[in-house]
N, C-alpha and C positions, 0 to 999 in steps of 0.2 A: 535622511534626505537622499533621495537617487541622482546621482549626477551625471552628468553628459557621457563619460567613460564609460556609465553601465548602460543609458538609454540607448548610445549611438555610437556601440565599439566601432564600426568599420570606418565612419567618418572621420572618428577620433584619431584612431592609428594613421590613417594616409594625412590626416594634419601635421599629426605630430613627426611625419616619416617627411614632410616637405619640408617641416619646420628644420628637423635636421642636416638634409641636404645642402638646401641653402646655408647652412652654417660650415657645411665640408670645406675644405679645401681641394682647390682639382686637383687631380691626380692622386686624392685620394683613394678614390673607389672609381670605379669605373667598369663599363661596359651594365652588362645584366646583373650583376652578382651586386652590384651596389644598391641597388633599390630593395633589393633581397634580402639583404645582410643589416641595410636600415630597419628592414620591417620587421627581422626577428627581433631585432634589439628592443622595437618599439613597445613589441606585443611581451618581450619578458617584465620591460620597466612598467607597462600597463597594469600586469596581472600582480605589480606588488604593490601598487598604489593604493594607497588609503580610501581613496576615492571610489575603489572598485570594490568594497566589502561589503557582501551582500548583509542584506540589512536582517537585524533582529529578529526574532518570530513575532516580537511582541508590537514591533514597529507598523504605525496605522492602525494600532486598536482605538486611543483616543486622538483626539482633533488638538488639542491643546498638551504640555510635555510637563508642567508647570499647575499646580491646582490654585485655584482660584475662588472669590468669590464673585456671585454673577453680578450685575450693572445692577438689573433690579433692586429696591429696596424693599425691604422685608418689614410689616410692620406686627411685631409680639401679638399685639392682642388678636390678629388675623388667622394666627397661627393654629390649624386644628390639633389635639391633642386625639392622641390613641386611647382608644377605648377597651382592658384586657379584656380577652376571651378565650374560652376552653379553644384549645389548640390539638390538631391534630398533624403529626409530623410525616414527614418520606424520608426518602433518603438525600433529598435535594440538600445540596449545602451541610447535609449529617455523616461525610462517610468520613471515617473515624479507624485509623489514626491518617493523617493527612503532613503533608511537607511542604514548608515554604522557605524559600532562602535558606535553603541546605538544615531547617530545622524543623524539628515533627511537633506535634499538635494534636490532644485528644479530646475529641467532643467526650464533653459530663453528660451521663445517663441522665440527669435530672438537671433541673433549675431549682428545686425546690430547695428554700435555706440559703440559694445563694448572696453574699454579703461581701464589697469588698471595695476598699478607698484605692486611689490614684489619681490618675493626670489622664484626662481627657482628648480628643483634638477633635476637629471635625474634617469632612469631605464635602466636594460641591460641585462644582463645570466643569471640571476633567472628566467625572463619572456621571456626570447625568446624563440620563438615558442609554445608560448601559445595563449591563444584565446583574444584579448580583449573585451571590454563590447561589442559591435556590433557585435563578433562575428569574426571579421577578425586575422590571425598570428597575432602578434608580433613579427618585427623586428628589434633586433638592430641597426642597420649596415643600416637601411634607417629613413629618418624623417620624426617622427612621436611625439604627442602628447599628454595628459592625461589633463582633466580637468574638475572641480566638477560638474561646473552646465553650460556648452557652447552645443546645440543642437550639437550632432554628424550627419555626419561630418561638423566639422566647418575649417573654415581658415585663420590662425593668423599670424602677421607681430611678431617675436620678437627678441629686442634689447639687448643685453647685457649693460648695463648702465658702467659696468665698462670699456670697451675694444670700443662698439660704432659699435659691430659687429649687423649684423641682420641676420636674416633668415626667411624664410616661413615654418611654419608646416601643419601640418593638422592634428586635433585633433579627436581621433578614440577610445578614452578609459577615462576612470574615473580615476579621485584621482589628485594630494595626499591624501591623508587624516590621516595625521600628521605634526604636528608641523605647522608654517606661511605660508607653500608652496603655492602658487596661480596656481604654474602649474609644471606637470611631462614629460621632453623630454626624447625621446629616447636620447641613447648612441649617437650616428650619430651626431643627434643635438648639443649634447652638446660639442661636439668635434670640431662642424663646430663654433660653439658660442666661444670657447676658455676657456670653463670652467669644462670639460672629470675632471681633476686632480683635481680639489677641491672641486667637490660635488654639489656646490651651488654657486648662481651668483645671482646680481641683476638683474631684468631685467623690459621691460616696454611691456606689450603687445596691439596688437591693431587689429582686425575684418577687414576682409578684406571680400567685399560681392562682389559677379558677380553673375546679376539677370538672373533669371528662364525664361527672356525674351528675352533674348540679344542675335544676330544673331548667326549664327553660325560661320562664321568667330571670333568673339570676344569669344567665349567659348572657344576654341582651344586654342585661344591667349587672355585671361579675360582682360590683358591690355590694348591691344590695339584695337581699332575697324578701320577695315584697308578700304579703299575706293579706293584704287589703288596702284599703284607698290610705294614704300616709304611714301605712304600719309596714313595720319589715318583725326578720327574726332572726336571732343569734347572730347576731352579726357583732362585729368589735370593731371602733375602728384603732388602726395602726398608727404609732407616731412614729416608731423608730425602731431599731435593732443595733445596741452597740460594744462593743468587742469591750469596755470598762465596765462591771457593774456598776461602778460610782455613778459614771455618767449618767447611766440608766436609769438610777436611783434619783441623781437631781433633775433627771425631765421630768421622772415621776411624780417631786413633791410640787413643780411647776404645775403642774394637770390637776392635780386634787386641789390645787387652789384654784383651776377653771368650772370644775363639773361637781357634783354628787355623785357621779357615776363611779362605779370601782375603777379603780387604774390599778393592772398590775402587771408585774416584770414575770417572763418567763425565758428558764436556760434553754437554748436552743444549739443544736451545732449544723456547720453550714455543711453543705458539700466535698468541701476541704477539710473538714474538720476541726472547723475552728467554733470556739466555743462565742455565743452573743449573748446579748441578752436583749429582748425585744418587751416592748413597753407598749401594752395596747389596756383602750379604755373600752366598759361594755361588762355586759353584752346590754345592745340597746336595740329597743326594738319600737322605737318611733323614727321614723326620715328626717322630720321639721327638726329635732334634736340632730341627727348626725349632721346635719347643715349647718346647724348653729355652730355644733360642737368647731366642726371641719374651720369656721370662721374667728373661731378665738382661739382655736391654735396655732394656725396660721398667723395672726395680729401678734401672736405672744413669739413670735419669732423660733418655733419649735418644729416647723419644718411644713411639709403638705403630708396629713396624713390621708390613706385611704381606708377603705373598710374590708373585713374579711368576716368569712364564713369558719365555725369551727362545729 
């Protein structure tokens, strides 16, 4: 905040240079040399005043100091979800290696394979309507996503581990860059997630890629690649990808008790290098099936899965 010392130094000093006088004793100072001698005095105790510290670079970027969420209430089912599609990158928000808070940061060549649990938060009124690293608003009220080191734009599946909610974002800005967070959603998101009220949620994320080659029918629609009126091909859909094969192994014998369709586990390694193992059903090549499929997996409490092209 600017204070009266930096708005209106001149007024300030002959205040403060009256205010002294009046406190003198006569014969303290006298003739010319006293209003002189007040006023250096005034301008050195000025210039060390706290009051007179010119303000931060950062000071006046947002309206509010404090993030918040807005007045608005938000209702889930309103809430639009993101649709992947082939991505074409710049350099907006990608240059690589980059420094925040005295520590450095390398965007991943790929997203693809990326896999990885943590603690969530989200952002909302301090940043809305600001620019994020690419460049593009910030809006609360639609979903979107912040992430250290994932190419922008990227596009992530994420879980809420607590509740077993999921969503699609699309990751367009940097950060956290405090405390364990592995990723920052919009308001929207974390509203759709079921975690708006407590700040923070665990969650599981995971890369969702639709190649820079795939028809245009299938860009439109990344899921599915369609061949006629209800028919798709080679498509699979995904439940999951998880760093135990056990686990893998018991979602897998869940799913063969849903479908006739093959389910099976493939080793995959992420980005990092860490080994998963990913559980998809398929290849199915009717839509009315992937609907159904998509709907008793989701009742069987096994996640939201989506469909891929292999």
């Amino acid at each position: 905040m600017r204070g009266t010392l930096v708005d209106h130094p001149v007024q300030a000093v002959w205040a403060c240079a009256s205010r002294i006088k009046a406190a003198t004793p006569c014969g303290g100072l006298s003739g010319v040399k006293a209003p002189l001698i007040v006023l250096l005095a005034v301008l050195a105790g000025c210039a060390s005043s706290p009051s007179a510290k010119q303000p931060s670079p950062n000071a006046g970027r947002y309206q509010i100091s404090q993030d918040r969420a807005p007045t608005r209430v938000l209702d889930p089912s309103e809430i639009q979800e993101v649709v992947p599609t082939a991505v074409t990158r710049t350099m907006a928000g990608n240059r690589s290696p980059y420094e925040v808070l005295g520590k450095r940061y390398k965007v991943m060549s790929t997203e693809e394979g990326y896999f990885e649990r943590g603690v969530a938060s989200w952002y909302g009124e301090k940043f809305h309507g600001h620019k994020t690293s690419n460049g593009e608003i910030f809006d609360m009220y639609k979903v979107s996503a912040a992430h250290k080191s994932l190419p922008i734009p990227s596009f992530l599946r994420v879980t809420n581990l607590d509740n077993n909610r999921s969503i699609i974002v699309r990751v367009n800005d940097r950060g956290p860059f405090h405390g364990d967070r592995i990723i920052d959603l919009s308001y929207a998101a974390a509203v759709k997630l079921g975690y708006a009220d407590r700040g923070t949620a665990r969650v599981e994320l995971e890369a969702i890629v639709v190649k820079t080659d795939a028809p245009r029918e299938r860009r439109e629609q990344p899921q599915l690649a369609r061949v006629g009126s209800g028919k798709i091909a080679n498509q699979y859909l995904q439940v999951g990808a998880y760093s135990q094969r056990g686990s893998a192994h018991e979602v897998a014998e869940q799913l063969r008790g849903l479908t006739r369709q093959p389910v099976k586990i493939e080793e995959v390694r992420s980005s990092e290098g860490q080994l998963l193992h990913r559980v998809r059903i398929g290849p199915l090549n009717d839509l009315a099936e992937v609907d159904s499929l998509k709907a008793r997996v989701a009742s069987a409490n096994l996640g939201t899965p989506f469909t891929v092209s292999e």
